[in-house]
Backbone as JSON, one array per atom type, in Angstrom:
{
  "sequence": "XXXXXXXXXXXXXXXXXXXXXXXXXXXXXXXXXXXXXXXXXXXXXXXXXXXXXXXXXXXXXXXXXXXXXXXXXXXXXXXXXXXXXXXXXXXXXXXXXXXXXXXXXXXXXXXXXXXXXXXXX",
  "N": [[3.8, 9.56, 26.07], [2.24, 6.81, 26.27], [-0.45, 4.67, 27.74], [0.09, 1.87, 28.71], [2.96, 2.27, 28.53], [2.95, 3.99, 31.01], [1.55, 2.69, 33.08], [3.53, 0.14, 33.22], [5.76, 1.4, 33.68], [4.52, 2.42, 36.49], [4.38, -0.17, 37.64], [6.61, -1.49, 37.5], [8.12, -0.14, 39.39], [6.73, -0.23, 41.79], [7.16, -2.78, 42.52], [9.78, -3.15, 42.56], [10.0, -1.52, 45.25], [8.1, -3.75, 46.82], [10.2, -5.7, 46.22], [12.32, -4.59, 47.75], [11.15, -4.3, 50.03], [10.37, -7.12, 51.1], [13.3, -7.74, 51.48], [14.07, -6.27, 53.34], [12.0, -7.75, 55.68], [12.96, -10.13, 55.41], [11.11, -11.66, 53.94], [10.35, -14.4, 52.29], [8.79, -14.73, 49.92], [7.45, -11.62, 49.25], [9.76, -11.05, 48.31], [9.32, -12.5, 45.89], [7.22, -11.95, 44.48], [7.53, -9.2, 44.23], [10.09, -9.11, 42.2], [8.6, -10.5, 40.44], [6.63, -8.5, 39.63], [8.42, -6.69, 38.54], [9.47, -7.5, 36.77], [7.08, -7.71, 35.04], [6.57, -5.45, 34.58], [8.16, -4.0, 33.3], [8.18, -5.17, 30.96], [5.69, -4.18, 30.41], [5.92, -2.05, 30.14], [8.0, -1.66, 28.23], [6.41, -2.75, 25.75], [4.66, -0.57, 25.62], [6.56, 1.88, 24.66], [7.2, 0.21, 22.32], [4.64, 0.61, 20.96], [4.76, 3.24, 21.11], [6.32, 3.79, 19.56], [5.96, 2.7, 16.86], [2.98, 4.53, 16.68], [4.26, 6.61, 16.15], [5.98, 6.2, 14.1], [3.98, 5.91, 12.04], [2.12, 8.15, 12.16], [4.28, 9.62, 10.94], [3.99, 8.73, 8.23], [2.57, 9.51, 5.93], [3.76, 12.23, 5.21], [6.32, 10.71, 4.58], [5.69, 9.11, 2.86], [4.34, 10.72, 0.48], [7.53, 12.01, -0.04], [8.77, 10.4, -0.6], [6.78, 9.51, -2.86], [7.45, 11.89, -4.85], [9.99, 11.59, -5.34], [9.7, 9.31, -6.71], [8.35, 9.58, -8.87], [10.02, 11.68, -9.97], [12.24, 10.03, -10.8], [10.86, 8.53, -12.4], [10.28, 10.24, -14.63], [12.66, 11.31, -15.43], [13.7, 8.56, -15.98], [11.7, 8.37, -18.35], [12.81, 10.19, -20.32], [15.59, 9.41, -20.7], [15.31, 7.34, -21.87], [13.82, 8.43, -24.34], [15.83, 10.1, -25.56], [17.53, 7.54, -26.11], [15.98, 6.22, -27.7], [16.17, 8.16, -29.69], [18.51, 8.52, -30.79], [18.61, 5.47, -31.62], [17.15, 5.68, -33.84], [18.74, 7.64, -35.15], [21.12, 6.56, -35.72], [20.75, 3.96, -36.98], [19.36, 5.35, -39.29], [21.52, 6.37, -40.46], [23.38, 3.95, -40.93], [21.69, 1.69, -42.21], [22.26, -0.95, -43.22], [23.96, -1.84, -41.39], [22.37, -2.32, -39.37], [20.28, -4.34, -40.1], [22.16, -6.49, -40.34], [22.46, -6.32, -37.44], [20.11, -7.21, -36.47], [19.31, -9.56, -37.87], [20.92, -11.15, -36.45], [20.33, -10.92, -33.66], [18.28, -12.71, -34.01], [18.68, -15.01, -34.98], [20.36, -15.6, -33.02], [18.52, -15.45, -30.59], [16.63, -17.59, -32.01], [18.11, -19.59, -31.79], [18.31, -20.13, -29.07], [15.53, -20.53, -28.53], [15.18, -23.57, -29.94], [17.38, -24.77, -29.42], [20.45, -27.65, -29.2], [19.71, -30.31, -29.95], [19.54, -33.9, -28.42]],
  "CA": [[3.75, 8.39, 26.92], [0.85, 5.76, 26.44], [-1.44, 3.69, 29.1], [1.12, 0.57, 28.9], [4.24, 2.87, 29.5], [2.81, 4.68, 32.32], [1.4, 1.42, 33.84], [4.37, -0.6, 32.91], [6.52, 2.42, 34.9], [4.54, 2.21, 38.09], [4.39, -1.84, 38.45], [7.92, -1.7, 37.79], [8.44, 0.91, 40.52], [6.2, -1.34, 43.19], [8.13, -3.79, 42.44], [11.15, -2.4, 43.33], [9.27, -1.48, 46.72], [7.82, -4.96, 47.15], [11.25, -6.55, 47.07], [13.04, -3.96, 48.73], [10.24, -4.75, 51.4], [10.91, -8.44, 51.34], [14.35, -8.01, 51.75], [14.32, -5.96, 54.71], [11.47, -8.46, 56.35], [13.41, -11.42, 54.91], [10.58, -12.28, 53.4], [10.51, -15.13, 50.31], [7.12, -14.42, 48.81], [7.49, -10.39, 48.78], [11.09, -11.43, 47.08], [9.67, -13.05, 44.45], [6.47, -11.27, 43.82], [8.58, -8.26, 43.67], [10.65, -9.36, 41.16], [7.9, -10.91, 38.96], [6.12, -7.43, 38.81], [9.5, -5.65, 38.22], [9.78, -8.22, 35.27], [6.35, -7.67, 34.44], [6.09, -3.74, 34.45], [9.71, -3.88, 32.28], [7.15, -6.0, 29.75], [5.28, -3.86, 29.8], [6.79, -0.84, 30.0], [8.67, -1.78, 26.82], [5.79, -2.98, 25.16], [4.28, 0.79, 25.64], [7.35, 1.96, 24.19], [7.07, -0.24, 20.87], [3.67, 0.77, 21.24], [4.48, 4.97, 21.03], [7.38, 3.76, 18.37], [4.77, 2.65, 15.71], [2.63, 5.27, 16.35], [5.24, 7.94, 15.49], [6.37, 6.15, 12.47], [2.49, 6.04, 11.22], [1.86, 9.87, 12.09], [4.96, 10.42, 9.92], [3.67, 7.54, 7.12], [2.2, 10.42, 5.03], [5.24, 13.09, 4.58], [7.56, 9.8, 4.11], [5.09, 8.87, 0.94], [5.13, 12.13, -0.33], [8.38, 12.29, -0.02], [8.8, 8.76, -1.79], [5.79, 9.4, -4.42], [7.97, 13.0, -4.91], [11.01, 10.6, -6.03], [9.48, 8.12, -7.87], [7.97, 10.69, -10.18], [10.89, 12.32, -10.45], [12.86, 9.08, -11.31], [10.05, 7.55, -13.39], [10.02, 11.48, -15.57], [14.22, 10.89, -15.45], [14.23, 7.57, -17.07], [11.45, 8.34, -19.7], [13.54, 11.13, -20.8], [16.43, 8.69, -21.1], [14.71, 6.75, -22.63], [13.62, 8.92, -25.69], [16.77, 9.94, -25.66], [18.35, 6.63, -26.69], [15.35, 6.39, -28.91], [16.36, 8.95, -31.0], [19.93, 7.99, -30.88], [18.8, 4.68, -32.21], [16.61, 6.19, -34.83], [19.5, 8.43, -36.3], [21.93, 5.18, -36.04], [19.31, 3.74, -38.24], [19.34, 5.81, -41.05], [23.19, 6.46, -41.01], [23.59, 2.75, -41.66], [20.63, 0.77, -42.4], [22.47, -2.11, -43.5], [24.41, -2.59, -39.93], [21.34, -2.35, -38.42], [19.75, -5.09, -40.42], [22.85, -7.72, -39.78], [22.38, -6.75, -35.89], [18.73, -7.91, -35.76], [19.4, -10.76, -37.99], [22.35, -12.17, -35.58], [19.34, -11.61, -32.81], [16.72, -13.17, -34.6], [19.68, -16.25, -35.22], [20.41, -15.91, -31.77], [16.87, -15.7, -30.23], [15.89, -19.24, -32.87], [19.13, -21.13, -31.25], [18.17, -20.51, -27.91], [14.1, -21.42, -28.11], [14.94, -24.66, -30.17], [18.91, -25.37, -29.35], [20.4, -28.52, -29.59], [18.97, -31.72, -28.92], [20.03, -34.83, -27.94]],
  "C": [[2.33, 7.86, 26.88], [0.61, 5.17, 28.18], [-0.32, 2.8, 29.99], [2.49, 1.56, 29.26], [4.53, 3.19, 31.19], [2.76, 3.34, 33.74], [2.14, 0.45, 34.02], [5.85, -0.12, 34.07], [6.41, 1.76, 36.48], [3.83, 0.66, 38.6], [5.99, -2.29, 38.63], [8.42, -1.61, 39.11], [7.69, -0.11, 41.42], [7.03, -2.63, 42.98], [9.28, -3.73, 42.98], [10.94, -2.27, 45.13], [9.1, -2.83, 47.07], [9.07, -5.85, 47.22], [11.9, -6.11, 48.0], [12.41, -4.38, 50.66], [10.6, -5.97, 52.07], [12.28, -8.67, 51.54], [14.14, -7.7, 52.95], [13.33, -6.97, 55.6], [11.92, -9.51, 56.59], [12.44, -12.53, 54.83], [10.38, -13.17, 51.69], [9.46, -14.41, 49.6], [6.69, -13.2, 48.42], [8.91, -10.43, 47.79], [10.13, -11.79, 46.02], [8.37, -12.55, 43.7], [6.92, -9.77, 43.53], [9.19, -8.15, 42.85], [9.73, -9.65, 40.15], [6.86, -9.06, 38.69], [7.16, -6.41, 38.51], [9.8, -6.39, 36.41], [8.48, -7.56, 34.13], [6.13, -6.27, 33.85], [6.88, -3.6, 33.47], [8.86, -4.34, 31.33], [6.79, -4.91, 29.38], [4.84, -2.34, 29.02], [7.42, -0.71, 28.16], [7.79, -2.21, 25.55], [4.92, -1.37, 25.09], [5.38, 1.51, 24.57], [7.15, 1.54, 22.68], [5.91, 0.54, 20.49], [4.02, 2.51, 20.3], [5.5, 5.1, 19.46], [6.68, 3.69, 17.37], [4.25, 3.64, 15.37], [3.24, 6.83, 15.9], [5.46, 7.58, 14.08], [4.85, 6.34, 11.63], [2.41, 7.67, 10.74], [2.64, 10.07, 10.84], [4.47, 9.79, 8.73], [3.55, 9.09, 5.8], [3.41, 11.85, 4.72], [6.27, 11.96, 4.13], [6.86, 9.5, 2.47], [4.86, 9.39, 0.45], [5.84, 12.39, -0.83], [9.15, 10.97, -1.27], [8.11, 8.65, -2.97], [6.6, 10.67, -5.14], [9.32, 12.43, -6.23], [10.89, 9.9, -7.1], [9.12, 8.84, -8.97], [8.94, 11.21, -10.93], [12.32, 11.3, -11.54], [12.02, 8.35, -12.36], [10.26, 9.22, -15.25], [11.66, 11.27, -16.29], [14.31, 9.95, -16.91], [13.12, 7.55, -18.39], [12.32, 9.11, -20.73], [14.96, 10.38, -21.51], [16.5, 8.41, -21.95], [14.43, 7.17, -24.26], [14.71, 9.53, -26.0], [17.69, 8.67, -26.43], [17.49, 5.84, -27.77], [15.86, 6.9, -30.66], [17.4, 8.93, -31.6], [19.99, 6.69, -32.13], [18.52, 4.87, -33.62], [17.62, 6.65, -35.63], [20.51, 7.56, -36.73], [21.6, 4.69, -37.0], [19.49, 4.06, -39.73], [20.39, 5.95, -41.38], [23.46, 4.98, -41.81], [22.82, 1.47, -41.2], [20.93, -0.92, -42.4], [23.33, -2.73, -42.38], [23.54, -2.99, -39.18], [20.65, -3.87, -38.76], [20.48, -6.47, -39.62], [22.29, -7.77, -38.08], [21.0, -7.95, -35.96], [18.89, -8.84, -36.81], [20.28, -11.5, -37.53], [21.33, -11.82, -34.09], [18.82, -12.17, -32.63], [17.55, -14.53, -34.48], [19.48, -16.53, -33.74], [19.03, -16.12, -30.49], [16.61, -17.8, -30.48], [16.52, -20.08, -31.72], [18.92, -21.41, -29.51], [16.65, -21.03, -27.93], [14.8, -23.06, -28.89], [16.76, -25.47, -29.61], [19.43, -26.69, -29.67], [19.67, -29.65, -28.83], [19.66, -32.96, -29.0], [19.69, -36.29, -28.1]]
}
């Protein structure tokens, strides 16, 4: 519990008192200053609150990016692996049949040209 909770608590709480007061006197002006520090303490009560919420998520900041740099490593190590993987795949494709390989990348190279210059008009 922070400053603003605690303080936010006991303006609430007089508040509560201060109308309760004004009721039983049947007074207006303890009514309604009663209410505005029951509004106000709830402020700021809840603003304490956000307040203790932050600082929890911070504290934790450092095991969560750990926990996240832990991942990413593990997913970045993953997809190189893939990766040379479908390397070597392509490589042995390759030499099986050279001459499929060629047509592909000249029906890229086609296809590549027709899209930078396409037609014109």
């Amino acid at each position: 519990m922070n400053k603003d909770e605690f303080q936010g608590g006991a303006r609430y709480v007089g508040g509560k008192v201060e109308k309760a007061i004004g009721d039983t006197v049947n007074s207006r002006d303890w009514q309604v200053d009663g209410v505005v520090d029951q509004v106000a303490g709830g402020a700021q009560n809840l603003y304490g609150r956000a307040k203790s919420a932050v600082e929890d998520i911070v504290d934790g900041a450092p095991e969560l990016a750990d926990k996240l740099g832990s991942e990413a490593r593990h997913a970045a190590d993953r997809t190189a692996e893939v990766a040379r993987q479908g390397a070597r795949t392509a490589q042995d494709a390759a030499k099986d049949a050279p001459l499929l390989w060629a047509l592909g990348a000249a029906a890229v190279g086609y296809g590549i040209a027709w899209l930078v210059h396409g037609q014109r008009d």
